[in-house]
VMD Tcl script that draws the C-alpha trace (Angstrom):
set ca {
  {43.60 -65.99 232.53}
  {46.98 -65.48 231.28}
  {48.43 -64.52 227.88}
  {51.24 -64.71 225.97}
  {53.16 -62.98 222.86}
  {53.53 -64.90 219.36}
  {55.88 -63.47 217.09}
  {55.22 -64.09 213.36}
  {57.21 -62.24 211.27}
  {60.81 -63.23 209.81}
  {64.11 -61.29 210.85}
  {65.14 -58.69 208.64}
  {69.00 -59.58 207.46}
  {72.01 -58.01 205.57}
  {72.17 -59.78 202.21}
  {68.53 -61.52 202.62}
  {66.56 -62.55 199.95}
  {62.55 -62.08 200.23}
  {61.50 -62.28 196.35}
  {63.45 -64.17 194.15}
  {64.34 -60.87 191.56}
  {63.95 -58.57 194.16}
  {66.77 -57.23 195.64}
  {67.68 -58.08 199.41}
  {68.65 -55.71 201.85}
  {71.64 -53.75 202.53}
  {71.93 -52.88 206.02}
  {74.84 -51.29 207.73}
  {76.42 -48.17 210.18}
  {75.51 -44.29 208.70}
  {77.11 -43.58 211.80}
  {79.58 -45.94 213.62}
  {80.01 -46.10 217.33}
  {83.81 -45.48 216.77}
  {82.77 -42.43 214.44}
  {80.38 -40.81 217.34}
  {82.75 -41.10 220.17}
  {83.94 -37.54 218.45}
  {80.29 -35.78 219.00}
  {79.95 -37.22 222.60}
  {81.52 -37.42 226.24}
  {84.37 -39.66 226.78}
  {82.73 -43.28 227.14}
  {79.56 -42.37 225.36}
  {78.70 -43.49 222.16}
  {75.88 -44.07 219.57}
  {75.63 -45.97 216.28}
  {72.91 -44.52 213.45}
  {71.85 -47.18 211.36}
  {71.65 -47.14 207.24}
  {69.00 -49.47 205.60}
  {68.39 -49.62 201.84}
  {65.74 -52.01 201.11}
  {62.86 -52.63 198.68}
  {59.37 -52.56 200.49}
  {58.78 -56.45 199.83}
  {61.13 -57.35 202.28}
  {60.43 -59.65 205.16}
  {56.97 -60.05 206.56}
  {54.99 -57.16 205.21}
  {51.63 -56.01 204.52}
  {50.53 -54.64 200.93}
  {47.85 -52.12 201.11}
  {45.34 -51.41 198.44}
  {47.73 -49.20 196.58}
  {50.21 -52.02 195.87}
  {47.66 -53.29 193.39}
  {45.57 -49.99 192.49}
  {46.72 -46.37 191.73}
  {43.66 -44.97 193.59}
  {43.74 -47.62 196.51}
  {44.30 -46.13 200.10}
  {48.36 -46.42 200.79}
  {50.11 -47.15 203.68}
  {49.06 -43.79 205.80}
  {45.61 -44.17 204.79}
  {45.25 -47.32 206.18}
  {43.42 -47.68 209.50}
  {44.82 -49.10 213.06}
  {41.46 -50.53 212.98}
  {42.57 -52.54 210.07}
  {45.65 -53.47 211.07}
  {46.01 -54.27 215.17}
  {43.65 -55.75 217.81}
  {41.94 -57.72 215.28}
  {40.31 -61.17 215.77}
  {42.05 -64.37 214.38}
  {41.49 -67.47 213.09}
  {44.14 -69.15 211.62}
  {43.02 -72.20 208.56}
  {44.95 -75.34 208.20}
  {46.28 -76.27 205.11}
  {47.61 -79.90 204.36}
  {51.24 -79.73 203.54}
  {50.19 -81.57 200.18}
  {47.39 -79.12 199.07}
  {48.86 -76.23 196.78}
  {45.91 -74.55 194.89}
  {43.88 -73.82 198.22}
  {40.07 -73.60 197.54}
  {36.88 -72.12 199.10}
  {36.27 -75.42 200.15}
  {38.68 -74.93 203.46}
  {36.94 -71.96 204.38}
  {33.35 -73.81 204.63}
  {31.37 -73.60 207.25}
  {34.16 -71.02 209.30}
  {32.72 -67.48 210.55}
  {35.51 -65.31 208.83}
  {33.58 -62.25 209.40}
  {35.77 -58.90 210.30}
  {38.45 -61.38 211.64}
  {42.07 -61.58 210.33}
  {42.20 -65.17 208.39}
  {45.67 -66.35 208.41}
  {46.34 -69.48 206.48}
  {49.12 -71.92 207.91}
  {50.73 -74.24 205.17}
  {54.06 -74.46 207.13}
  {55.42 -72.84 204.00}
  {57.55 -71.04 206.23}
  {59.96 -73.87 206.85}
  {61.82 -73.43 203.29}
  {62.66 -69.93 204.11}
  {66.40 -69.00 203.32}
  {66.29 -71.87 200.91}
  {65.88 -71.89 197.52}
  {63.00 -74.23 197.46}
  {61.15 -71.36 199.08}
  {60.60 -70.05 195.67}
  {58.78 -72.44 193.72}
  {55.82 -74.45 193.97}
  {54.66 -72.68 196.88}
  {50.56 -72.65 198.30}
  {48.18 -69.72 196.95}
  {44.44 -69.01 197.34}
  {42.54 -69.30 194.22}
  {40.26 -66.66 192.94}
  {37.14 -68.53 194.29}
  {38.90 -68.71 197.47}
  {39.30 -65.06 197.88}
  {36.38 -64.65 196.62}
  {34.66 -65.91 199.69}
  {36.87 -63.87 201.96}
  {36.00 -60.60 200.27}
  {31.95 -61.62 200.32}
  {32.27 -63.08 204.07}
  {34.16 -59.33 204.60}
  {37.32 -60.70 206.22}
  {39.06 -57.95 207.66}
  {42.57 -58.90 207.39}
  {44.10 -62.17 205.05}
  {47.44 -63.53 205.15}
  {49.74 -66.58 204.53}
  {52.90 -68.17 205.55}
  {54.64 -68.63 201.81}
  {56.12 -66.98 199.09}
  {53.04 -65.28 197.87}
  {49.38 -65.00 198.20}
  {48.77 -65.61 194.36}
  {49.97 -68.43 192.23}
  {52.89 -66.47 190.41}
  {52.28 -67.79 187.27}
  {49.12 -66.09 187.14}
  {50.22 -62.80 185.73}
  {46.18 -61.41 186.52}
  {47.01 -62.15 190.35}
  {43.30 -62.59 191.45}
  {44.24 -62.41 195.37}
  {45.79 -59.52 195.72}
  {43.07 -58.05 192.79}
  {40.34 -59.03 195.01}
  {41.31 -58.90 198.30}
  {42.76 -55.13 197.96}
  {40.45 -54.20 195.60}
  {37.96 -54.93 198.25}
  {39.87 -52.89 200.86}
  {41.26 -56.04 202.54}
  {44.79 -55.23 203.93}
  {46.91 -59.03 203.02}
  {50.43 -59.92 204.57}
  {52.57 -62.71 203.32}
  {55.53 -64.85 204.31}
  {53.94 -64.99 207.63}
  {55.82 -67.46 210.10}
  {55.30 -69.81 213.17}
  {51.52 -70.00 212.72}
  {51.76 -73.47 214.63}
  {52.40 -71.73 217.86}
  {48.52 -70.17 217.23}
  {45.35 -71.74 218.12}
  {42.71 -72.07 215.76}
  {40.80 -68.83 216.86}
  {40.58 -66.83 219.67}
  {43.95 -64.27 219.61}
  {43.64 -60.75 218.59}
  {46.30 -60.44 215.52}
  {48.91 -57.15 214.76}
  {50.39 -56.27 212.06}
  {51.28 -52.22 211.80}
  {53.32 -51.50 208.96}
  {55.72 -47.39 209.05}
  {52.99 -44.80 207.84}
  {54.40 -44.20 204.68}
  {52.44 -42.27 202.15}
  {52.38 -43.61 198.46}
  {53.78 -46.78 199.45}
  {51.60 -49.90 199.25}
  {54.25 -52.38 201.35}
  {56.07 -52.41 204.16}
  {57.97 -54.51 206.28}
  {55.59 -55.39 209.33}
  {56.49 -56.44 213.48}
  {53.34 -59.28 212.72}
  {52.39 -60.88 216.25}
  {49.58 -62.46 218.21}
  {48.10 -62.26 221.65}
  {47.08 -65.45 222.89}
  {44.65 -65.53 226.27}
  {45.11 -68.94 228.24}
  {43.23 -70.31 231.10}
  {45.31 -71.16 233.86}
}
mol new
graphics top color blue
foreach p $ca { graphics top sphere $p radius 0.5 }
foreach p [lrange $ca 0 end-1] q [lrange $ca 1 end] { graphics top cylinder $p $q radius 0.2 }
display resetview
């Protein structure tokens, strides 16, 4: 058996937009190397990074507390929640945008992080990224939060159709204690099942997002 590393998450980028609205990123030296050379031994040097960044930026997970005031943050929630978890990853046709319980038929979704693949992901950096992108509908997440999915998350702009201002994913999914990460990416390098999923967001407390290092491990036979 041999195994390999799947990274799913997007790069994190000066001047990069995540959520149209949302400000991107502004990323640059607290400390340069130039600037340290002063602290240091001749020919050693250091450079201290600045970020300033809202939490919806990149790949990240939302916690319950994103959507609920009483909902367990982001240093509440369990490893157990978020790493070593099983996966099975749902196809979506590129055509379909309202995605139904009807996908999730007959699939054992049980304590396993369900990851659905719309190939969403190929619009990101473009504009088209934000508009008309795939959701779950409420009877979809339904289903997830009565089959007691561990983990849910998607490759596009949002979990929710945005122009439902009630947002019954993330409502039901976190209200249910169901950890969900969006703008996922390369979910076509995953097989259908079989790969234990990560996702660890910073322990932050009364935060309910953070950008996440999302990946799979993917055991082979040789």
């Amino acid at each position: 058996m041999a195994s390999r590393l799947v990274d799913l998450s997007h790069t994190v980028e000066h001047g990069m937009v995540t959520y149209e609205g949302l400000p991107a990123p502004a990323i640059s030296d607290f400390m340069s190397r130039e600037e340290s050379r002063d602290r240091y031994s001749p020919g050693t040097e250091f450079q201290v990074g600045a970020i300033t960044m809202v939490a919806n930026t990149g790949t990240y997970v939302d916690a319950p507390f994103h959507r609920f005031a009483d909902g367990k943050d982001l240093a509440d929630l369990s490893l157990e929640s978020l790493a070593d978890l099983p996966g099975a990853v749902v196809r979506i046709p590129r055509t379909t945008k309202s995605i139904n319980k009807d996908v999730l038929k007959d699939l054992d979704l049980h304590q396993k992080a369900v990851l659905f693949h719309t190939g969403w992901d190929r619009y990101w950096r473009t504009q088209q990224y934000f508009s008309g992108h795939p959701f779950l509908t409420r009877d979809a997440s339904e289903l997830l939060v009565n089959q007691k999915a561990a983990f849910v998350g998607i490759d596009s702009y949002n979990i929710d159709d945005t122009r439902d201002g009630s947002r019954p994913a993330h409502t039901l999914l976190l209200g249910a204690g169901i950890p969900v990460c969006e703008h996922l990416c390369h979910l076509d390098r995953l097989p259908d099942d079989g790969f234990r999923f990560f996702a660890v967001p910073v322990r932050v407390k009364k935060f309910g997002s953070f950008p996440v290092r999302a990946f799979a491990v993917v055991t082979e036979k040789r």
